[in-house]
N, CA, C and O atoms as CSV, one atom per row, in Angstrom:
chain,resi,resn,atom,element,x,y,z
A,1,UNK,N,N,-19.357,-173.593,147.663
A,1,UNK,CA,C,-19.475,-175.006,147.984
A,1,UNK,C,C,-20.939,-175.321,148.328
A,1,UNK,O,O,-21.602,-174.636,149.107
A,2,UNK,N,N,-21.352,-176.310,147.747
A,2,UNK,CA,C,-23.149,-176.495,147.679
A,2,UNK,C,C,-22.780,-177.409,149.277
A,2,UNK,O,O,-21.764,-177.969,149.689
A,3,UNK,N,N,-24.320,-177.183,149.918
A,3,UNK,CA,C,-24.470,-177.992,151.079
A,3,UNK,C,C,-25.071,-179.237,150.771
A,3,UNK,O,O,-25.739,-179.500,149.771
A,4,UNK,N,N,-24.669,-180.250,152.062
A,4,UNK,CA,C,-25.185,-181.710,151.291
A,4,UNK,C,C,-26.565,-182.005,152.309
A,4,UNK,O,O,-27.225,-183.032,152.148
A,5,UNK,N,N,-26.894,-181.068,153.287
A,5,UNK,CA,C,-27.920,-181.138,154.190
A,5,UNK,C,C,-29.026,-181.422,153.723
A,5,UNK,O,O,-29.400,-180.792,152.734
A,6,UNK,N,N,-29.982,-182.578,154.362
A,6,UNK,CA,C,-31.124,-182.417,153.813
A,6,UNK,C,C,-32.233,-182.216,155.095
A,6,UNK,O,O,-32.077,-182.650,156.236
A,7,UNK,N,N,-33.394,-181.437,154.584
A,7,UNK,CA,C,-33.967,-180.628,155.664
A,7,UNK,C,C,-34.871,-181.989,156.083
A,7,UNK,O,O,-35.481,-182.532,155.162
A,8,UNK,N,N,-34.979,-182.540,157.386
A,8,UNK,CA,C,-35.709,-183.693,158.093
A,8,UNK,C,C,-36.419,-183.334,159.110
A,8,UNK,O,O,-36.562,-183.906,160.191
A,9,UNK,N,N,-37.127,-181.778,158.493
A,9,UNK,CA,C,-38.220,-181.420,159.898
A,9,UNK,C,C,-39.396,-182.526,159.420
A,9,UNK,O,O,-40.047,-183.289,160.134
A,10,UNK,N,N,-39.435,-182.361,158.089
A,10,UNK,CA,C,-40.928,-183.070,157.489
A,10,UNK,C,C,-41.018,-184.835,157.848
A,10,UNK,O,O,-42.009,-185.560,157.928
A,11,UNK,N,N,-39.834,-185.088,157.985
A,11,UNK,CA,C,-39.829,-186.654,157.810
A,11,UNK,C,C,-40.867,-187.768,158.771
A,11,UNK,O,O,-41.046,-187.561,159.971
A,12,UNK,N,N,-41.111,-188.224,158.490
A,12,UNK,CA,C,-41.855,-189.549,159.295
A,12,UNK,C,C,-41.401,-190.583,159.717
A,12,UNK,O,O,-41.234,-191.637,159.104
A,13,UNK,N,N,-41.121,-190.277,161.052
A,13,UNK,CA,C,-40.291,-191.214,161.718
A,13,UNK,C,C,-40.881,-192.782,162.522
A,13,UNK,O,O,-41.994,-193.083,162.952
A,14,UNK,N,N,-39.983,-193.307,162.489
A,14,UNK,CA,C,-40.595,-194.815,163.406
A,14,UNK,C,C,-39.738,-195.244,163.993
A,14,UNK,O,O,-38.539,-194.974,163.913
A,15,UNK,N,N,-40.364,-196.088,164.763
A,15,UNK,CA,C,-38.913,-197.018,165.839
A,15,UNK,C,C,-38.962,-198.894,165.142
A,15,UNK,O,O,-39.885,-199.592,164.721
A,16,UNK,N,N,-37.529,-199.118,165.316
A,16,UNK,CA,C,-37.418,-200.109,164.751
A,16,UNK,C,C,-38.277,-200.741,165.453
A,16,UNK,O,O,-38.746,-200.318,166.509
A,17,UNK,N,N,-38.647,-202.178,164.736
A,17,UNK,CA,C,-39.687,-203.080,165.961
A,17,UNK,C,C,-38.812,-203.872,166.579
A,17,UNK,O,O,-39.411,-204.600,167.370
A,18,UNK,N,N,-37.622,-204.061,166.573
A,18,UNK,CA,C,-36.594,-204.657,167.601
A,18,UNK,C,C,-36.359,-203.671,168.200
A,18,UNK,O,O,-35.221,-203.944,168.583
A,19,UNK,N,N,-36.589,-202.607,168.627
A,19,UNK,CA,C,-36.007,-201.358,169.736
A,19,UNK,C,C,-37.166,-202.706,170.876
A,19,UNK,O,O,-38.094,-203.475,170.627
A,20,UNK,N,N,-36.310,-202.288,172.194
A,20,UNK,CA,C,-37.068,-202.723,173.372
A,20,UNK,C,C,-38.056,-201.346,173.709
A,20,UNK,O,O,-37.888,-200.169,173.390
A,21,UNK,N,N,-39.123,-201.991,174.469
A,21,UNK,CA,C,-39.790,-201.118,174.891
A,21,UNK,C,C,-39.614,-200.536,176.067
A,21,UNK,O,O,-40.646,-200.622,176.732
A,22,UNK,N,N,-38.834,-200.031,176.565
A,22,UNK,CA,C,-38.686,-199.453,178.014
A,22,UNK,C,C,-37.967,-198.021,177.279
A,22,UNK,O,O,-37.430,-197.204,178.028
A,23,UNK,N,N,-37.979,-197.914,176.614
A,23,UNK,CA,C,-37.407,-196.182,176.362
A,23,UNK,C,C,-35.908,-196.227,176.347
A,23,UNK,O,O,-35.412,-195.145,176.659
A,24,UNK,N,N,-34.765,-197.493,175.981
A,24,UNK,CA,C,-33.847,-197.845,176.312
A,24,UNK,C,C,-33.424,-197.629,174.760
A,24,UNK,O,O,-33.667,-196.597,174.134
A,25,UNK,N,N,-32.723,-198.814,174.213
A,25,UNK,CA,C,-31.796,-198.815,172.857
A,25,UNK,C,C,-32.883,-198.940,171.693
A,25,UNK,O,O,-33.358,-199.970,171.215
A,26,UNK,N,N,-33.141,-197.630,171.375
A,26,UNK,CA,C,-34.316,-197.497,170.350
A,26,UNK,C,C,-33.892,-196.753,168.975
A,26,UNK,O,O,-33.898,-195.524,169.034
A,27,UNK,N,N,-33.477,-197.426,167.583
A,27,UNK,CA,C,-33.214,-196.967,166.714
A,27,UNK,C,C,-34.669,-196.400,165.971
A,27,UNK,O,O,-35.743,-196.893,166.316
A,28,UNK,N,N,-34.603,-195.328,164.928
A,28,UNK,CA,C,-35.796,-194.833,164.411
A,28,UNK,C,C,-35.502,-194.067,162.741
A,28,UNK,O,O,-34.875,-193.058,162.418
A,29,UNK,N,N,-36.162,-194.932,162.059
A,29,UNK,CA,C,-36.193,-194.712,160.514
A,29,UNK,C,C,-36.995,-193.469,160.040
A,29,UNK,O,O,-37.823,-192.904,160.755
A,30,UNK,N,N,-36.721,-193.140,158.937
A,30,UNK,CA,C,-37.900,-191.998,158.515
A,30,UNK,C,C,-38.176,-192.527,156.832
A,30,UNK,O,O,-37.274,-192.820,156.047
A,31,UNK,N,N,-39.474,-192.551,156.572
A,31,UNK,CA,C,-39.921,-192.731,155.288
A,31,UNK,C,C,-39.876,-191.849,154.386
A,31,UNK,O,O,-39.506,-190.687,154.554
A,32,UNK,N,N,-40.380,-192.511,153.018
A,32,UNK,CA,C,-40.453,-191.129,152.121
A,32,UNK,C,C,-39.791,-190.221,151.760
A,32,UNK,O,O,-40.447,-189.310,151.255
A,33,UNK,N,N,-38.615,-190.060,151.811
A,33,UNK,CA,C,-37.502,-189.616,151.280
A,33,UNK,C,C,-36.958,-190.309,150.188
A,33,UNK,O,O,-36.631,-191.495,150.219
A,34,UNK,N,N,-36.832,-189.299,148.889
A,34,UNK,CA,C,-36.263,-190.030,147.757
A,34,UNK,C,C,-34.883,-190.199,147.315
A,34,UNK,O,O,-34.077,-189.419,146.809
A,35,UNK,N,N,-34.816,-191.752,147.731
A,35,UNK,CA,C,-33.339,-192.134,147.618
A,35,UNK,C,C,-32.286,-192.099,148.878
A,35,UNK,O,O,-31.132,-192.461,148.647
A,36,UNK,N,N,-32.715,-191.589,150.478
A,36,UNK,CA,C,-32.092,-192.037,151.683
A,36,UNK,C,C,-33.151,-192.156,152.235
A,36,UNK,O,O,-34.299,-191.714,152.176
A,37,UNK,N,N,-32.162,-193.289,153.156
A,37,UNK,CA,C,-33.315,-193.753,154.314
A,37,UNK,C,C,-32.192,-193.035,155.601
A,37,UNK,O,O,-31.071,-193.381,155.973
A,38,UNK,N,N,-33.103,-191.907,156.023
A,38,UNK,CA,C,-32.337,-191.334,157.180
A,38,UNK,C,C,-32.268,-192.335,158.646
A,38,UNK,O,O,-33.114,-193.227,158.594
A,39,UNK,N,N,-31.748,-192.345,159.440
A,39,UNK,CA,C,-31.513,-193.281,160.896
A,39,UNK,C,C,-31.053,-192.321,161.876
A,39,UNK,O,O,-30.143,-191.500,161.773
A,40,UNK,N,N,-31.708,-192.522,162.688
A,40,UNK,CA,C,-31.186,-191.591,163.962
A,40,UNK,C,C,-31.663,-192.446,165.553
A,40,UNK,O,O,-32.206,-193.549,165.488
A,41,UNK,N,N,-31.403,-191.834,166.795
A,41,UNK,CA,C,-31.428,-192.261,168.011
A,41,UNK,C,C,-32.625,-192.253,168.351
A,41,UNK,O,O,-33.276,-191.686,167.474
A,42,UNK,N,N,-33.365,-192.655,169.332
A,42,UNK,CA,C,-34.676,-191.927,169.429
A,42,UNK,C,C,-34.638,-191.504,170.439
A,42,UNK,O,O,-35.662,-190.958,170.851
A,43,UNK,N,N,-33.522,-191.557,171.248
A,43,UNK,CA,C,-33.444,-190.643,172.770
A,43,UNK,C,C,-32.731,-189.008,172.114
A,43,UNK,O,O,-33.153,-188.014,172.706
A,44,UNK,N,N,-32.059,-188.841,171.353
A,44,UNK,CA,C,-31.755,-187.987,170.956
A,44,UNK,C,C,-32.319,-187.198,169.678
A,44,UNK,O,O,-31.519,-186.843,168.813
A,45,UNK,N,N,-33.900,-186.878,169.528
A,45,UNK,CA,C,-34.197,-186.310,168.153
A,45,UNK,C,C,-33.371,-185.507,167.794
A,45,UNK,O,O,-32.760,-185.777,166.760
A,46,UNK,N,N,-33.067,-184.279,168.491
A,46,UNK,CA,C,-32.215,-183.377,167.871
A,46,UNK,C,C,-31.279,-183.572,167.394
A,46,UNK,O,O,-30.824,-182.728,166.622
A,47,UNK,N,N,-30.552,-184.837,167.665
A,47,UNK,CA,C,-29.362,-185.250,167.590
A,47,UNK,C,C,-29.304,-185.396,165.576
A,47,UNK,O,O,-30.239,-185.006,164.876
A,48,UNK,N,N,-28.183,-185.942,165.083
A,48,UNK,CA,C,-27.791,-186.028,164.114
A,48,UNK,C,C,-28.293,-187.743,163.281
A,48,UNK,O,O,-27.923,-188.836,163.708
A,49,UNK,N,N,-28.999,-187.570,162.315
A,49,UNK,CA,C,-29.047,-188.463,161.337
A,49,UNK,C,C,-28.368,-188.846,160.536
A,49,UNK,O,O,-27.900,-187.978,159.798
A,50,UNK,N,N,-27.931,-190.435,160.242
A,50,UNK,CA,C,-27.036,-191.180,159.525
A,50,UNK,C,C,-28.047,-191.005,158.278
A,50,UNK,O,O,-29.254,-190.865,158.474
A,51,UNK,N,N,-27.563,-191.018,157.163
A,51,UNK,CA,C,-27.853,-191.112,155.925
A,51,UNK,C,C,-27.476,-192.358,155.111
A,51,UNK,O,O,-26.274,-192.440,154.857
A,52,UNK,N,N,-28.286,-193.375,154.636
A,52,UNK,CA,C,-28.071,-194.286,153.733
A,52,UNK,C,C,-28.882,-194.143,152.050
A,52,UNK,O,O,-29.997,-193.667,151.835
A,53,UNK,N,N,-28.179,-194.562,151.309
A,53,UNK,CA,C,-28.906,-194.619,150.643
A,53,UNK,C,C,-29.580,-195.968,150.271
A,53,UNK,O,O,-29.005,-197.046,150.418
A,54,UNK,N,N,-30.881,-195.831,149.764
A,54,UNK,CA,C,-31.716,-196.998,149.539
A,54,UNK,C,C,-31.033,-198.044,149.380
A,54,UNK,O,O,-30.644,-198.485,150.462
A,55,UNK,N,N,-30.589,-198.870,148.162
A,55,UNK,CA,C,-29.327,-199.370,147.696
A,55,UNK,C,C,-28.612,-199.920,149.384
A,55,UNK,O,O,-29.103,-200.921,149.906
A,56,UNK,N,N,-27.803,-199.385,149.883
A,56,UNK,CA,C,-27.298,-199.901,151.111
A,56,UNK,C,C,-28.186,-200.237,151.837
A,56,UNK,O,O,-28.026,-201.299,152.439
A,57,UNK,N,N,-29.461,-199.457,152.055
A,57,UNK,CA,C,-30.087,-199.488,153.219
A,57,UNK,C,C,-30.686,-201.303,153.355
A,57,UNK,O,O,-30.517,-202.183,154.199
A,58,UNK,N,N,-31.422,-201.223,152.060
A,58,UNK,CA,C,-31.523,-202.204,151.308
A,58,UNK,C,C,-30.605,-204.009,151.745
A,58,UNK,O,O,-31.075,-205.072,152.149
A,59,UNK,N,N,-29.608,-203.708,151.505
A,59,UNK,CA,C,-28.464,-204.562,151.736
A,59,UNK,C,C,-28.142,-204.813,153.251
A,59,UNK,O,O,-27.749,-205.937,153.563
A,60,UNK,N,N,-28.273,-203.905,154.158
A,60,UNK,CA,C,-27.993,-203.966,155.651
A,60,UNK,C,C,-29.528,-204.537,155.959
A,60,UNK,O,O,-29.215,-205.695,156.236
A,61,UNK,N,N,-30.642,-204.509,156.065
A,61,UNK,CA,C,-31.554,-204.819,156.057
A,61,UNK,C,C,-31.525,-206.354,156.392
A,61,UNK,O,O,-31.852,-207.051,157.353
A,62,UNK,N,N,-30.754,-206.635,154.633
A,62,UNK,CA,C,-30.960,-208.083,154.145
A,62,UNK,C,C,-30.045,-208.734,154.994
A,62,UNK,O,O,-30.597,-209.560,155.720
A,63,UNK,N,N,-28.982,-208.647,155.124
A,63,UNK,CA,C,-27.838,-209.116,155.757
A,63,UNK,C,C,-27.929,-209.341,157.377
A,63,UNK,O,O,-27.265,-210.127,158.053
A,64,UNK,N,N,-29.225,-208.171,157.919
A,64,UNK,CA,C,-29.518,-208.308,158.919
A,64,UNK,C,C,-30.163,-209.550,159.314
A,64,UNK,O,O,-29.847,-210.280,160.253
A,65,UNK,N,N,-31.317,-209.727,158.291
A,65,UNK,CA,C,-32.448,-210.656,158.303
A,65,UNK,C,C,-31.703,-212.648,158.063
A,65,UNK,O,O,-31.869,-213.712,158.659
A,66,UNK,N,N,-30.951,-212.208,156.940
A,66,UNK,CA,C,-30.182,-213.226,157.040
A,66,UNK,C,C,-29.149,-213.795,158.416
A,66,UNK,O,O,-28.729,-214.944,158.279
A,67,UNK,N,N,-28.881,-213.312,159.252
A,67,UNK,CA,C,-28.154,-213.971,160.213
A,67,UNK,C,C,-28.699,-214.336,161.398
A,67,UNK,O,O,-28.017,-214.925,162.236
């Protein structure tokens, strides 16, 4: 059974610019990855990354911006 892991030591991470600044509810993207846009906590690096692919990521974005 092939693994679906993808290795995210390399990735380049950021914090959304709606995270507040007090070190509180801070989401954080990583670039440059071809074809997901990984998402994770930023209080928890170690923690586990959501995987989207572009395409969705794309669409949640928009849907965001729109409301």
């Amino acid at each position: 059974m092939a693994s679906n892991r993808i290795d995210l030591s390399a990735a380049r991470w950021r914090k959304s610019s709606y995270s507040n600044g007090s070190d509180g509810d801070c989401v954080e993207v990583a670039d440059g990855l071809p074809g997901i846009i990984p998402v994770r906590d930023s209080k928890d690096l170690q923690g586990p990354a959501l995987r989207f692919s572009t395409a969705a990521w794309s669409t949640f974005v928009g849907a965001i911006a729109a409301s």
